[in-house]
N, C-alpha and C positions, 0 to 999 in steps of 0.2 A: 558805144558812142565814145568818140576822143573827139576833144577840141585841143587845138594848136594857133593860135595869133588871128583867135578870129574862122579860122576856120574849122568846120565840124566834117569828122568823115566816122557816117553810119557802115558798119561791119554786121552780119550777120544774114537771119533768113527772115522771110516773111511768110508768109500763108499764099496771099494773094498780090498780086498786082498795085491794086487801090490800099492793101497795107501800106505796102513799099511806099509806095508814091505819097500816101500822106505821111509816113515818119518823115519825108525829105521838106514837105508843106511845113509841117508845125517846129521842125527844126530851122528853118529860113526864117521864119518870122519873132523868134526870141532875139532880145534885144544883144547888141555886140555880133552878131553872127554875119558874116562878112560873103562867106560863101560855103556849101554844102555840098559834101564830095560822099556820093554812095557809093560803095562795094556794096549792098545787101542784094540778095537772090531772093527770089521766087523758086520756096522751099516745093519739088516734084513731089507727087504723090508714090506712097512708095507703090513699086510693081505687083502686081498679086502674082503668087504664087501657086499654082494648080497641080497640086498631086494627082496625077492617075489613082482613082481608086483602087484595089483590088477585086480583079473577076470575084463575084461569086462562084463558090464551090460546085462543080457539075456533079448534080445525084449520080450515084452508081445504083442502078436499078436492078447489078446484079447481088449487089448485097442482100438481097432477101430472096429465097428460093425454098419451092415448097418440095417438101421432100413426098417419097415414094404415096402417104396417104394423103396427100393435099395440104400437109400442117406446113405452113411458113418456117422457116428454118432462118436465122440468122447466120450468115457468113457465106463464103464467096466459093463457087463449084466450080473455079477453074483448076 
């Protein structure tokens, strides 16, 4: 907030709308104030940002093979 000969000019962000618009209300009505000059915004919500998860890993089903008696064998018979 700066004032200059009377007049007030609000600078910054606000949340909402109804912020904005009462900071300019309760600054008009202090006494000396002559007129109210706003620059302030109506601060955006930030964007979200969506990472692609990563796939889960696809089982290799050839990873386990049962050798000649039927016993499970760990590792790969290519």
């Amino acid at each position: 907030i700066e004032t200059f000969h009377g007049n007030v000019y609000l600078m910054g962000t606000a949340r909402t709308e109804h912020e904005l618009q009462r900071a300019a209300e309760i600054a008009s009505v202090v006494g000396g104030v002559r007129r109210v000059v706003s620059f302030m915004q109506v601060r955006q919500p930030p964007t979200p940002y969506y990472a692609a998860a990563p796939s889960p890993p696809t089982p290799d089903y050839r990873a386990v093979q049962p050798d000649a008696d039927g016993q499970m064998l760990a590792g790969s018979s290519q």
